[in-house]
C-alpha positions in Angstrom: 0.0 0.0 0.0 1.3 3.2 -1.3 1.1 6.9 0.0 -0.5 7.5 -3.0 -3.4 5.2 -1.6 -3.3 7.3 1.8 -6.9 8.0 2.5 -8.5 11.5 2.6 -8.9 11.8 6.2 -11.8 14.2 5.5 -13.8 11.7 3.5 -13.1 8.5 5.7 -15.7 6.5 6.9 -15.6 3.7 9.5 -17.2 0.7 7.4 -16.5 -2.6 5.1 -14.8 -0.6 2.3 -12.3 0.2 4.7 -11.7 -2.7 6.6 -11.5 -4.4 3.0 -8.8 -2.0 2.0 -6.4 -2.0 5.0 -6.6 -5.8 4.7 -8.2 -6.3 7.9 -10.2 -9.9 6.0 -7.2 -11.2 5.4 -6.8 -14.8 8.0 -4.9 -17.4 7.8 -4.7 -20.9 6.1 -6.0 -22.4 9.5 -9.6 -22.6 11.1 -10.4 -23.2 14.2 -14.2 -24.4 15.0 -14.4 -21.2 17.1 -13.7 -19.2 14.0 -15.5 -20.2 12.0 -18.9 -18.0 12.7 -16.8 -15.2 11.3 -15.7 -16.9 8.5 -17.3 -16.0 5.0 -15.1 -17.2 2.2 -11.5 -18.6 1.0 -9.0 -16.2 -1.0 -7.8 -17.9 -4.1 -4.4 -17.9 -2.5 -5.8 -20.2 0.1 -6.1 -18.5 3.3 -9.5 -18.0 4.9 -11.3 -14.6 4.8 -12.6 -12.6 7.7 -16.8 -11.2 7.5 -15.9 -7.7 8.5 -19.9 -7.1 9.1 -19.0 -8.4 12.3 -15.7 -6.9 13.0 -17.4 -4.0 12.9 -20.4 -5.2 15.0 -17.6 -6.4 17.6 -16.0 -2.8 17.1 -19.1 -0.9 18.2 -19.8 -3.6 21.5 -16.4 -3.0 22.4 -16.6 0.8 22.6 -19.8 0.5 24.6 -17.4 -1.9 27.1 -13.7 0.4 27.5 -16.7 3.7 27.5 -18.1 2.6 31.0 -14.6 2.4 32.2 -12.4 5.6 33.3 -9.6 5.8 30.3 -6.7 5.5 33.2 -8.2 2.1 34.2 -7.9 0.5 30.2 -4.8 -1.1 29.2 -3.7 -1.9 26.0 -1.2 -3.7 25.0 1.3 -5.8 21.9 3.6 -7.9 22.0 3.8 -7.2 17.8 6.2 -4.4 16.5 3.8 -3.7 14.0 1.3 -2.1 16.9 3.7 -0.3 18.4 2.9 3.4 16.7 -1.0 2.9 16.5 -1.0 2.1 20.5 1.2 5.0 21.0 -1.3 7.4 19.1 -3.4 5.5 20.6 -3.2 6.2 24.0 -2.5 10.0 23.7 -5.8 10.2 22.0 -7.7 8.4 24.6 -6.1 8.7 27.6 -5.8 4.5 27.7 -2.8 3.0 29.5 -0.4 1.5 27.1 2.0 -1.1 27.2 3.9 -2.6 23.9 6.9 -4.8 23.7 7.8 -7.3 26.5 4.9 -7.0 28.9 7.5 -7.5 32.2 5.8 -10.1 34.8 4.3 -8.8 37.5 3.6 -5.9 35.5 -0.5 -6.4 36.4 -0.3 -9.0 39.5 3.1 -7.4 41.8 1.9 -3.7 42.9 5.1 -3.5 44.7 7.0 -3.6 41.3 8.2 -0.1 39.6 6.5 -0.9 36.3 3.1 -2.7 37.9 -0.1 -0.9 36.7 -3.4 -0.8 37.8 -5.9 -1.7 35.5 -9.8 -3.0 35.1 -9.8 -4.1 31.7 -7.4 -5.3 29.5 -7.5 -5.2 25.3 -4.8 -7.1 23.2 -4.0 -6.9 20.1 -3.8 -10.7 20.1 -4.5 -12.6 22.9 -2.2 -15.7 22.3 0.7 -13.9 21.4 0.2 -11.2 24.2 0.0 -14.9 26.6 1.8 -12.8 29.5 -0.4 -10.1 29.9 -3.7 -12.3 29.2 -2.2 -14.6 32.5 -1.9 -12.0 34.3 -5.3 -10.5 33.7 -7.0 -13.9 34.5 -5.5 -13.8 38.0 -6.3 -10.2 38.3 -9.5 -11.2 36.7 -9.9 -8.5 34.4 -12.3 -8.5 31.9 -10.2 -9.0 28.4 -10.9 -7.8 25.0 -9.0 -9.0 21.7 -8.4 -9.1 18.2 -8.9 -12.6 17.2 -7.7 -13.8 13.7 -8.8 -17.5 11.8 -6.3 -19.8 13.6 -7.6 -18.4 17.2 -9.4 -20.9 19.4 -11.0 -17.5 21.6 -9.8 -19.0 25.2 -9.7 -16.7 27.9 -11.3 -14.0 26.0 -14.5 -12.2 26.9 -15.2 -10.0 23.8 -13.3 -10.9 20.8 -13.0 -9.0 17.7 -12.5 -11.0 14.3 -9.7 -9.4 12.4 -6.1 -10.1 11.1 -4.3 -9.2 14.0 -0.7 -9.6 12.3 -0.8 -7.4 9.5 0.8 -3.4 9.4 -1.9 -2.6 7.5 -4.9 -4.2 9.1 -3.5 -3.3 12.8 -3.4 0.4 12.1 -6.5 0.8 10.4 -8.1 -0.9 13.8 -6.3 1.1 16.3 -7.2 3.9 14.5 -10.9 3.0 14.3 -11.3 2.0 17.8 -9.7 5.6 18.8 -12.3 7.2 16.6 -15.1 5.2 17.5 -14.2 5.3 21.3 -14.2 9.5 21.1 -17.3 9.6 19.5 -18.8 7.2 22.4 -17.3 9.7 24.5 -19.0 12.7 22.7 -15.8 14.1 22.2 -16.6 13.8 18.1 -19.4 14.3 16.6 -20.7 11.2 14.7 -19.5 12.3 11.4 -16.2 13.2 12.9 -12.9 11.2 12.8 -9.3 12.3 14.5 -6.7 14.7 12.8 -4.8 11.5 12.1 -4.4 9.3 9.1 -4.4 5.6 9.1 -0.7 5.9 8.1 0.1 7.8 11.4 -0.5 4.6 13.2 1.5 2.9 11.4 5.2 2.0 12.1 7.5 0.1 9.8 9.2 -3.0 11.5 12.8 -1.3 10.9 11.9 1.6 13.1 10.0 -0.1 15.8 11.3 0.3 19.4 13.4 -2.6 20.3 12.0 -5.3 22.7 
């Protein structure tokens, strides 16, 4: 995807054409009987595709959950160098605790720790990959929200969102979506109103991620 394919931020709207462009369909070559309800086709090149109807759908209900919550007690976090600039923007946009890279133990369970947080909800960007912070939120017994691609089984997770959860393309163009969703919740937007950022600002090539 080019910068000449950049969308106009003005004319962007939160819905299938754009999760179809930023790739967010894309699964794998693997199904799991879990994903399967959000399965709607194969791409000739043989991995499975993604409904977005109800990545969107999962979207919105996830909104309505992190909204009842104070921003200071969500945490998000990803283990994937690809998330790292999106959860950045991310959290200065929402006010959301954010934690990429490593996710240090103890970091939700030992409060005595220098780099403990306190949290009441946890969202992942993949909840298998992410396994630290997901253990750590079942002791603390968080409520956890995550991106779940075609080869996810959905364990431990209490709202997941379909969506390939390993792509630049498709990561970005969720982060950015939950942060204009979640600020319209808020009624700091307007309906019709996105954030002052492109897709492309929440992206971050893997050359200049922050080391791990």
């Amino acid at each position: 995807m080019s910068e000449d394919n950049a969308i106009d931020i003005d004319k962007v709207e939160i819905n299938k054409d754009l999760m179809i462009k930023y790739r967010v369909h894309y699964g794998r070559n693997i199904k799991t009987n879990f994903s399967s309800s959000f399965i709607h086709g194969i791409h000739p090149k043989g991995f499975y595709l993604i409904d977005v109807t109800k990545t969107l759908e999962r979207l919105e209900a996830a909104v309505k959950l992190l909204s009842r919550y104070e921003p200071e007690n969500i945490l998000m976090h990803s283990s994937r160098d690809f998330a790292f600039k999106g959860l950045e923007e991310l959290g200065k946009l929402t006010g959301f605790k954010v934690k990429y890279g490593r996710f240090l133990p103890g970091t939700l369970t030992n409060y005595i720790l220098e780099h403990n947080v306190d949290a009441q909800i946890l969202f992942v960007i993949d909840h298998t990959f992410d396994s630290q912070a997901v253990d750590e939120a079942l002791k603390m017994k968080l409520p956890i929200i995550s991106f779940v691609d075609t080869n996810s089984d959905g364990e431990y997770v209490d709202l997941a969102i379909p969506a390939n959860n390993k792509g630049k393309y498709s990561i970005a163009a969720l982060l950015w979506s939950l942060a204009v969703l979640y600020l319209r919740e808020k009624g700091i937007l307007k309906s019709d109103e996105v954030i002052n950022k492109s897709i492309e600002d929440f992206m971050v090539s893997p050359e200049h991620a922050p080391a791990i």
